[in-house]
C-alpha positions as a Markdown table, in Angstrom:
| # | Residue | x | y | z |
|---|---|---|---|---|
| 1 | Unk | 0.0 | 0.0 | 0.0 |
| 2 | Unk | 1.3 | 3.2 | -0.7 |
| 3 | Unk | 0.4 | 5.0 | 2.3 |
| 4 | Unk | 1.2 | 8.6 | 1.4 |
| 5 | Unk | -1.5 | 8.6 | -1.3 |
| 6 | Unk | -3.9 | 6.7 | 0.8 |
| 7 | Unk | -3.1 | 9.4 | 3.2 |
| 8 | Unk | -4.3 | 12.2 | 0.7 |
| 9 | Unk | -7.3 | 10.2 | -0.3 |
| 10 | Unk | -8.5 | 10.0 | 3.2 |
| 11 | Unk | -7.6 | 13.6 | 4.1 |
| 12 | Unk | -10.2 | 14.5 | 0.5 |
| 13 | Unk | -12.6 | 11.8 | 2.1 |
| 14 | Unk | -13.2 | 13.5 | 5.1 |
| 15 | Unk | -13.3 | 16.8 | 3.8 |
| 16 | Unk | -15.8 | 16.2 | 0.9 |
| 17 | Unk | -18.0 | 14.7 | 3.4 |
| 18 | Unk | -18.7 | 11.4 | 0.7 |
| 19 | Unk | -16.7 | 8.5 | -1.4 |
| 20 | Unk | -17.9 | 10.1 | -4.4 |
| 21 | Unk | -17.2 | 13.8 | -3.9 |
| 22 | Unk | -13.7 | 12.5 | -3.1 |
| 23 | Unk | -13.3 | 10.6 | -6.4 |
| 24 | Unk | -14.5 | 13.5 | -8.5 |
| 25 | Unk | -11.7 | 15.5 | -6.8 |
| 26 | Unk | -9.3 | 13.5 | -7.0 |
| 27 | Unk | -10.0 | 12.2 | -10.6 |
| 28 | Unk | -9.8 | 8.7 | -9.7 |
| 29 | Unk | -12.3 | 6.0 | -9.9 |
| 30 | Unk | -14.9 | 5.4 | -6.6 |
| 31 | Unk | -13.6 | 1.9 | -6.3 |
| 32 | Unk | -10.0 | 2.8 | -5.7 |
| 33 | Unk | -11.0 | 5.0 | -3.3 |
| 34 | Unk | -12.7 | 3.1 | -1.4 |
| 35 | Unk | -10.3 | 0.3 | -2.0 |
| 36 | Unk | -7.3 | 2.8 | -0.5 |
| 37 | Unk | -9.3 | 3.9 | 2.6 |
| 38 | Unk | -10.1 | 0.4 | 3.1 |
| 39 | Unk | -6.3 | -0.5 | 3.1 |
| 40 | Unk | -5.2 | 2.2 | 5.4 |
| 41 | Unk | -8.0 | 0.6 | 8.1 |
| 42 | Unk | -6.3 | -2.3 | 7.5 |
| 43 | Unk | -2.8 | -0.9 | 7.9 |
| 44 | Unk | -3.7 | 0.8 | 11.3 |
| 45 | Unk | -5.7 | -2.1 | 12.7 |
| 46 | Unk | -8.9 | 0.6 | 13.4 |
| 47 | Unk | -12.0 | 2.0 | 11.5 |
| 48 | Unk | -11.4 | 5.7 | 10.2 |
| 49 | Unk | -14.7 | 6.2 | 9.0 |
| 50 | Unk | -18.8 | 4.9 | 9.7 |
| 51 | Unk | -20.2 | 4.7 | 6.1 |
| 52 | Unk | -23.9 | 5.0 | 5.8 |
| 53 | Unk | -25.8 | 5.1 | 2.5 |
| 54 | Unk | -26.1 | 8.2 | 2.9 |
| 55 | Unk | -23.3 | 9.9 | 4.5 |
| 56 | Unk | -20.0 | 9.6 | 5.9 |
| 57 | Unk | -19.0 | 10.1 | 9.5 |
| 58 | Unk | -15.3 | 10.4 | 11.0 |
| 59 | Unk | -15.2 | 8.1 | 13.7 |
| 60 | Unk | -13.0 | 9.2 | 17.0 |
| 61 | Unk | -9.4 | 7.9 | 15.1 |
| 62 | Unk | -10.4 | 9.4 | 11.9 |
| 63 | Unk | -10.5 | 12.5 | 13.5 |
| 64 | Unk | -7.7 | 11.7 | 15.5 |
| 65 | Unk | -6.1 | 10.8 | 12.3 |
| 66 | Unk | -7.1 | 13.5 | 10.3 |
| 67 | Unk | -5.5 | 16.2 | 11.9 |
| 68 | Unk | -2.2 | 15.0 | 11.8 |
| 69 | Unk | -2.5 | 13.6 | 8.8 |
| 70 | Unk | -3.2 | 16.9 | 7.5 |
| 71 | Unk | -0.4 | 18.9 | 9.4 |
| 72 | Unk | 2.2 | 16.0 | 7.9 |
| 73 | Unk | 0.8 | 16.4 | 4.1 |
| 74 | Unk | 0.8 | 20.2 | 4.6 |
| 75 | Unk | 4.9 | 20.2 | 5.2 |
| 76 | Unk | 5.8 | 17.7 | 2.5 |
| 77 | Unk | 3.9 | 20.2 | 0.3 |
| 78 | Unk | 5.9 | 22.9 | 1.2 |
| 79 | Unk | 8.8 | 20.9 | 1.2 |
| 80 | Unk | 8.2 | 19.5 | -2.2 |
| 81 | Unk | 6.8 | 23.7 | -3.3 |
| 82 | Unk | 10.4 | 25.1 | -2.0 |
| 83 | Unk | 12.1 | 22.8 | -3.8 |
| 84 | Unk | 10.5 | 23.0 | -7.2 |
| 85 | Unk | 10.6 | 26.7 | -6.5 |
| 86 | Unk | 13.8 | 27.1 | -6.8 |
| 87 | Unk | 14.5 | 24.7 | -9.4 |
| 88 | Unk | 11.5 | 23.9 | -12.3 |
| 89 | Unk | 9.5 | 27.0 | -10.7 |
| 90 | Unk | 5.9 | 26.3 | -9.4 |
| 91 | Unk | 3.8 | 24.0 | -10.8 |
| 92 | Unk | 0.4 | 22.1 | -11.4 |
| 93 | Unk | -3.2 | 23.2 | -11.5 |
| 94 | Unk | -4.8 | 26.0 | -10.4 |
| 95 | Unk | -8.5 | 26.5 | -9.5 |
| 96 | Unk | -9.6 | 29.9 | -8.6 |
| 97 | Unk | -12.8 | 31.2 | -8.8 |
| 98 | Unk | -13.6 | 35.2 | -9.5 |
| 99 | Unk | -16.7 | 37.3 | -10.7 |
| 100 | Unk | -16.7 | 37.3 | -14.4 |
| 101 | Unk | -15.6 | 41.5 | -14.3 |
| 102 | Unk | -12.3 | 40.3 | -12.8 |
| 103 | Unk | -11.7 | 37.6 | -14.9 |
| 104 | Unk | -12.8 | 40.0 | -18.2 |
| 105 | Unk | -10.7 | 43.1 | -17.6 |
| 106 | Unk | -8.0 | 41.9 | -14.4 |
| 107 | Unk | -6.9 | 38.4 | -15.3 |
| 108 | Unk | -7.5 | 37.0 | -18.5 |
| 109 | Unk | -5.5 | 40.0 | -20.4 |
| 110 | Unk | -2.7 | 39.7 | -19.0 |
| 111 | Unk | -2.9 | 36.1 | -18.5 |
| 112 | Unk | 0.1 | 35.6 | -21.3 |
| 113 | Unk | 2.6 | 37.4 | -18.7 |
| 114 | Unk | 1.8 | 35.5 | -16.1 |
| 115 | Unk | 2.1 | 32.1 | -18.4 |
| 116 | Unk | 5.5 | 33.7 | -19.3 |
| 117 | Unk | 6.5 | 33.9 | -15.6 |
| 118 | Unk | 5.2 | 30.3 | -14.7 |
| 119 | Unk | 4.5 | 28.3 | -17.6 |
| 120 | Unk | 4.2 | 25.4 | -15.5 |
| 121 | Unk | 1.4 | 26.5 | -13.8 |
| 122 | Unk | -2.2 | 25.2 | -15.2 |
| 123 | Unk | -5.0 | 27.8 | -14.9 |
| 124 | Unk | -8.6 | 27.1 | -14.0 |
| 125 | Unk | -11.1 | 29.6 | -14.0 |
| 126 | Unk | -14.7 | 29.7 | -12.2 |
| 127 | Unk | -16.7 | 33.0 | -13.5 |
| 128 | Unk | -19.1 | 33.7 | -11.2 |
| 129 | Unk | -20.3 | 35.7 | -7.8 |
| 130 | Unk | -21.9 | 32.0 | -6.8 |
| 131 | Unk | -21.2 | 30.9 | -3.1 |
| 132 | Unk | -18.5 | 28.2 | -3.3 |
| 133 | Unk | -17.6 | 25.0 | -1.5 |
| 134 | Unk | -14.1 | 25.3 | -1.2 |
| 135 | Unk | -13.4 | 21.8 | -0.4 |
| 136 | Unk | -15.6 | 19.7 | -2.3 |
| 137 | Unk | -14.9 | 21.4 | -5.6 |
| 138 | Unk | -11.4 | 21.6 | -5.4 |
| 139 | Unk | -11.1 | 25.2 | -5.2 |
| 140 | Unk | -7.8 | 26.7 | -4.6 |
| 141 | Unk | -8.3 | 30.4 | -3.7 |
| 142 | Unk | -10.4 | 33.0 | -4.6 |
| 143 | Unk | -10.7 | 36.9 | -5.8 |
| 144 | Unk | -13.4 | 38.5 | -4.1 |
| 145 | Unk | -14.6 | 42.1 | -3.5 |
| 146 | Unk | -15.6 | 43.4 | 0.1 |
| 147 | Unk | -14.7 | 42.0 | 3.6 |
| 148 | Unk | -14.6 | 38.5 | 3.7 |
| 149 | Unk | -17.0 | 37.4 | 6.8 |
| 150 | Unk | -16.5 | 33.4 | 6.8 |
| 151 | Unk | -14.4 | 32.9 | 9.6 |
| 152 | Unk | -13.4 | 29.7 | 8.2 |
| 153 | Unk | -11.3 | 31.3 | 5.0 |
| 154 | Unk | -7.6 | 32.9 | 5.2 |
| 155 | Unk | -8.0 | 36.5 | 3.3 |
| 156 | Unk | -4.9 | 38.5 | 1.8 |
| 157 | Unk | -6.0 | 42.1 | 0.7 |
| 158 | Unk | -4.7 | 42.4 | -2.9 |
| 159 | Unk | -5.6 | 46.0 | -3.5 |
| 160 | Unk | -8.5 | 48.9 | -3.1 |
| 161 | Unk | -11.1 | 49.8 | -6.3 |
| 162 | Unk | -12.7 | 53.4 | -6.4 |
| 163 | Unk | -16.4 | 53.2 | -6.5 |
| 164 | Unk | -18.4 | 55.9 | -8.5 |
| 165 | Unk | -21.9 | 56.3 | -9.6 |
| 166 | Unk | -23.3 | 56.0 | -12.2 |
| 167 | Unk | -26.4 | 56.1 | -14.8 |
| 168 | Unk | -27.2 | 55.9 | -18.2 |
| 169 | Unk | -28.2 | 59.4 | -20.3 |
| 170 | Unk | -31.7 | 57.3 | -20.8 |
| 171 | Unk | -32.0 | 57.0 | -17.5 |
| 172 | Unk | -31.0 | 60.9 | -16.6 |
| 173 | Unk | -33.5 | 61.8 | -19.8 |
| 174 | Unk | -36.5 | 59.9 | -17.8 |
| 175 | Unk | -35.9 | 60.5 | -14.2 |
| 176 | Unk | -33.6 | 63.6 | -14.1 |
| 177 | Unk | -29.8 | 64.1 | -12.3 |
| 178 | Unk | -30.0 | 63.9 | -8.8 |
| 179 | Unk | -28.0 | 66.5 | -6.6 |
| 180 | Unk | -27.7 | 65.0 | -3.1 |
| 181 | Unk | -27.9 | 61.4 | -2.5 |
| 182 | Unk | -30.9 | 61.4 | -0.5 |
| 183 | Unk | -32.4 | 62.2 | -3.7 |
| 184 | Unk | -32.3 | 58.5 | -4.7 |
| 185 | Unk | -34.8 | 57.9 | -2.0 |
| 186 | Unk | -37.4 | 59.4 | -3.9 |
| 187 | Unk | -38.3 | 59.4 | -7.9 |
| 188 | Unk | -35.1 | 57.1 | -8.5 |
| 189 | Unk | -34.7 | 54.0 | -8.9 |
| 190 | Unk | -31.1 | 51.8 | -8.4 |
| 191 | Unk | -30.0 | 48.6 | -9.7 |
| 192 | Unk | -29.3 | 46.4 | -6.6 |
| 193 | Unk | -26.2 | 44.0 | -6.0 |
| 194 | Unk | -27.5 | 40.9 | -4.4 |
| 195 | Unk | -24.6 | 39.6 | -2.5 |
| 196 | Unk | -24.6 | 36.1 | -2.5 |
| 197 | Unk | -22.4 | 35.8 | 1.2 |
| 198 | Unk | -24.2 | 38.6 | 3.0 |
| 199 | Unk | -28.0 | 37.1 | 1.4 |
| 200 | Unk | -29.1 | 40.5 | 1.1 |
| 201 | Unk | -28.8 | 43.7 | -1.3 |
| 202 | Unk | -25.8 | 45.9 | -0.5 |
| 203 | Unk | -26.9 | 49.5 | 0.3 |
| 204 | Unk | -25.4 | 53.0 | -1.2 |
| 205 | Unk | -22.3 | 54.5 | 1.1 |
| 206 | Unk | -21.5 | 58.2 | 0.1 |
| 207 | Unk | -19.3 | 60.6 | 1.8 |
| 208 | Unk | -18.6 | 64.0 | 1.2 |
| 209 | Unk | -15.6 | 65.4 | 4.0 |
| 210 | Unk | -17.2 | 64.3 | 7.3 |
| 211 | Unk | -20.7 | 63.8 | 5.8 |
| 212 | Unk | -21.2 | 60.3 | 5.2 |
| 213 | Unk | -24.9 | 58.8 | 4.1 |
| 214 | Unk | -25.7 | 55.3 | 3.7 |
| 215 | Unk | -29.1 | 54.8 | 1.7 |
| 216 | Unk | -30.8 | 51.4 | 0.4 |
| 217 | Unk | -32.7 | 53.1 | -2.5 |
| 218 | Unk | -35.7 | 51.3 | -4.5 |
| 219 | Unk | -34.2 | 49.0 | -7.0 |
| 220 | Unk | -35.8 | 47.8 | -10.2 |
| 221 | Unk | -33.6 | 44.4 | -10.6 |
| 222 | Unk | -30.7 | 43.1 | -8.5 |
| 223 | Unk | -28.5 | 40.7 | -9.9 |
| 224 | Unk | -25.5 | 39.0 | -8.2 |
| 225 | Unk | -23.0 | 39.3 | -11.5 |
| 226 | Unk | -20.7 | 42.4 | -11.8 |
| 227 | Unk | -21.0 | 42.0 | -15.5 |
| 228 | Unk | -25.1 | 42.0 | -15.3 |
| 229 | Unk | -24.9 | 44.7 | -12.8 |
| 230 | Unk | -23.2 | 47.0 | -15.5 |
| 231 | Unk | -25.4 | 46.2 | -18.1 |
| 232 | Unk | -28.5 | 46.9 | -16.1 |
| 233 | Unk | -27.0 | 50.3 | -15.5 |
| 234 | Unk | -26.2 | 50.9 | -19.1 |
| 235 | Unk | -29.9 | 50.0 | -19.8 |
| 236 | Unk | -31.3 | 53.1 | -18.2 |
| 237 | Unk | -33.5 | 51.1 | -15.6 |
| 238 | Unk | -31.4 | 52.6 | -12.8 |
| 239 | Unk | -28.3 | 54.3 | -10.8 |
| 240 | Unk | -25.4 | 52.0 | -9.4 |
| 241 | Unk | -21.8 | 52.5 | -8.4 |
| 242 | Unk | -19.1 | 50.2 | -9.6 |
| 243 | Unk | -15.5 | 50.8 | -10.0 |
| 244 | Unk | -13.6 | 53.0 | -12.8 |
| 245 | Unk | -12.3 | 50.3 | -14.8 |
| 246 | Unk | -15.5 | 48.1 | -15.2 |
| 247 | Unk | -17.4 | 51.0 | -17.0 |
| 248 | Unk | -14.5 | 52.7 | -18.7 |
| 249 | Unk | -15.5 | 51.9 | -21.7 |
| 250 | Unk | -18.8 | 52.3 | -21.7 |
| 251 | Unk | -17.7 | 55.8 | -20.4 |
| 252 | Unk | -16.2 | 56.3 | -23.5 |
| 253 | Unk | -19.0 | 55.1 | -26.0 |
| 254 | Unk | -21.1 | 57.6 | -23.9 |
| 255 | Unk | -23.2 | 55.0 | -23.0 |
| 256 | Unk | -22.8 | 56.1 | -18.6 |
| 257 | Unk | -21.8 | 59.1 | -17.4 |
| 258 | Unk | -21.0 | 59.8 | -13.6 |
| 259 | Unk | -23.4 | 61.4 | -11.5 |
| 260 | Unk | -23.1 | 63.4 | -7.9 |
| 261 | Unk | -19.0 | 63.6 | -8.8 |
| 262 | Unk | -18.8 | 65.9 | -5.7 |
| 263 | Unk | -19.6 | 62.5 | -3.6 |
| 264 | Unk | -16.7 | 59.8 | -2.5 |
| 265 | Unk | -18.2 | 56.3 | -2.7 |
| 266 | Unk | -17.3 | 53.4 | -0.2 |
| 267 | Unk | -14.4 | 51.7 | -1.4 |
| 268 | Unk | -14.0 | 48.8 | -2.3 |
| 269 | Unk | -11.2 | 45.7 | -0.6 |
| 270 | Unk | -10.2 | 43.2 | -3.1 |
| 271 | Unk | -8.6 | 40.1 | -1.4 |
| 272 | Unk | -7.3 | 36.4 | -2.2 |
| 273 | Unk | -9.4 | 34.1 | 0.1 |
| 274 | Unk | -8.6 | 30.2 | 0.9 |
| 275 | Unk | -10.0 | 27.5 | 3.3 |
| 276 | Unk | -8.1 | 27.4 | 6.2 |
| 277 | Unk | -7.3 | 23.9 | 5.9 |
| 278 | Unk | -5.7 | 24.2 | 2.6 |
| 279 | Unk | -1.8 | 24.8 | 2.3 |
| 280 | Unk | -1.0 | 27.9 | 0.9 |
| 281 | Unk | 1.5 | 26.1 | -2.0 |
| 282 | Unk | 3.7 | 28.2 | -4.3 |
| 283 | Unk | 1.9 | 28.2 | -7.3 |
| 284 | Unk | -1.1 | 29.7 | -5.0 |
| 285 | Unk | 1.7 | 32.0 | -3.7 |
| 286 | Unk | 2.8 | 33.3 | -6.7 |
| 287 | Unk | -0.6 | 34.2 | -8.4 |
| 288 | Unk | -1.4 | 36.2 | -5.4 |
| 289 | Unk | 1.8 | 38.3 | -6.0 |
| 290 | Unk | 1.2 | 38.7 | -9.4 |
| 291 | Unk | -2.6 | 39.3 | -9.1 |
| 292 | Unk | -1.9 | 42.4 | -7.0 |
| 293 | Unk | 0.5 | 43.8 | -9.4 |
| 294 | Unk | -2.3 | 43.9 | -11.7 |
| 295 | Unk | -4.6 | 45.3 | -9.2 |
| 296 | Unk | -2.2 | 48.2 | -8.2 |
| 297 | Unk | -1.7 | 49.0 | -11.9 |
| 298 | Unk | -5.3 | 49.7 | -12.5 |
| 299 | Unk | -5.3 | 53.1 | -13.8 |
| 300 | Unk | -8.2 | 55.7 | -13.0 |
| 301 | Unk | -10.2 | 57.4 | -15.6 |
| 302 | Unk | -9.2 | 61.3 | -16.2 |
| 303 | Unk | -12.3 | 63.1 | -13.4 |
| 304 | Unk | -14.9 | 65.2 | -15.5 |
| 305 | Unk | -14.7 | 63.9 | -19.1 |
| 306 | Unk | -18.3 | 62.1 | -18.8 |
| 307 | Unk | -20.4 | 63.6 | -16.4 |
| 308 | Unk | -24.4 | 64.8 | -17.0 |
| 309 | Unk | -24.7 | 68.0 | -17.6 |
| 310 | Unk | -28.7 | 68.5 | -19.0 |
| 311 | Unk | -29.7 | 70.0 | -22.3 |
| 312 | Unk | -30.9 | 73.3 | -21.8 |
């Protein structure tokens, strides 16, 4: 028995809750899965796990078990990580999971510098704003924008994006420019960001010197995708804020314009979040690095090239 890879297969057992969660993981057939936690039971004369048709359950070894297991898999990682490090360079797959804005305009066009800088390092993308099971998919890290609140992830702040607001010239046409921002409470409408950790919409944060007003305006549509959330602003069916370099272009094309430019928007933390159990392994390392590099280089628009002013 090979006792090191039984070792990982229970360790993925355990922490996919189920045989077949494990198997999809690890990209291995259920049978020699099962066959491999089987023969580590065997090799330590005890039961690891209490298999159910339904579920499986650690027993009081497997946890026992599990936890060292864990701690010795995590230092022949970053044994085997500093050694390839400083020979071959970091290597393997990488799963990360980002909203599809990030991906768009962050990651994917300067993804050919980073391949030059690790060309051993195997990219896998998840688009989306979805909640994610760290574990069970296989996940290695995550961008994400705001405060992470899971107590159970390990967050690195990457960098800061400017918020602004904006609308569409439709949507000024119909409804008017608003001059404060308790004019959104009333004859405006917002397009909502439904924030799939907190389960709720996110409310408006504006601040002007000392003056700062949070407001949770009437929205038409929320959405949970930073990509939809800019396109419903572009339709004219409300307000939002986003960041600079998410609605540059449309800037340009004239298709939003900034309104109440006198008035600082929350800003907002980009960080790298991980699961707590998982080893932070070079290749993870080094994409971090170079993902703030990119963050920091964002460039802000020039101020007062696209802002409402009405026809007379």
């Amino acid at each position: 028995m090979d006792q090191l890879s039984a070792m990982r297969v229970f360790v993925r057992v355990v922490e996919t809750g189920n045989f077949t969660r494990a198997a999809t993981a690890l990209d291995m057939p259920k049978t020699t899965v099962t066959n491999m936690v089987q023969g580590l039971e065997a090799h330590l004369s005890t039961t690891l796990l209490n298999r159910t048709t339904r579920r499986v359950m650690v027993t009081t070894d497997g946890a026992l078990y599990y936890e060292r297991a864990l701690q010795i898999l995590s230092e022949i990682d970053e044994l085997d990580g500093s050694m390839s490090h400083s020979q071959a360079g970091p290597s393997g797959r990488l799963r990360v999971e980002m909203a599809g804005a990030f991906a768009d305009l962050i990651v994917i066009p300067n993804l050919c510098d980073f391949y030059m800088s690790y060309p051993r390092i195997q990219l896998d993308i998840g688009v989306g704003d979805r909640l994610v099971d760290y574990i069970a998919e296989n996940v290695d890290c995550a961008l994400r924008g705001g405060t992470p609140t899971d107590q159970s992830l390990v967050a690195r702040k990457v960098g800061e994006l400017k918020m602004r607001t904006f609308a569409s010239p439709l949507y000024l046409e119909r409804h008017g420019a608003p001059t404060h921002p308790n004019d959104l409470t009333e004859g405006h409408l917002a397009v909502g960001y439904l924030n799939a950790a907190a389960g709720r919409v996110l409310s408006m944060e504006f601040c002007r010197g000392d003056e700062v007003i949070e407001i949770s305006p009437r929205y038409a549509i929320s959405v949970n995708d930073a990509r939809s959330y800019v396109n419903a602003i572009i339709s004219g069916i409300g307000v939002g804020q986003a960041a600079s370099f998410m609605v540059k272009d449309a800037v340009a094309r004239g298709e939003l314009v900034e309104i109440l430019p006198d008035w600082e928007c929350e800003v907002l933390p980009l960080y790298i979040v991980y699961p707590q159990t998982r080893h932070l392994s070079n290749k993870v390392r080094v994409f971090v690095d170079w993902l703030a590099k990119r963050v920091q280089a964002l460039k802000e628009p020039e101020q007062g090239k696209a802002r409402w002013e009405a026809a007379e």
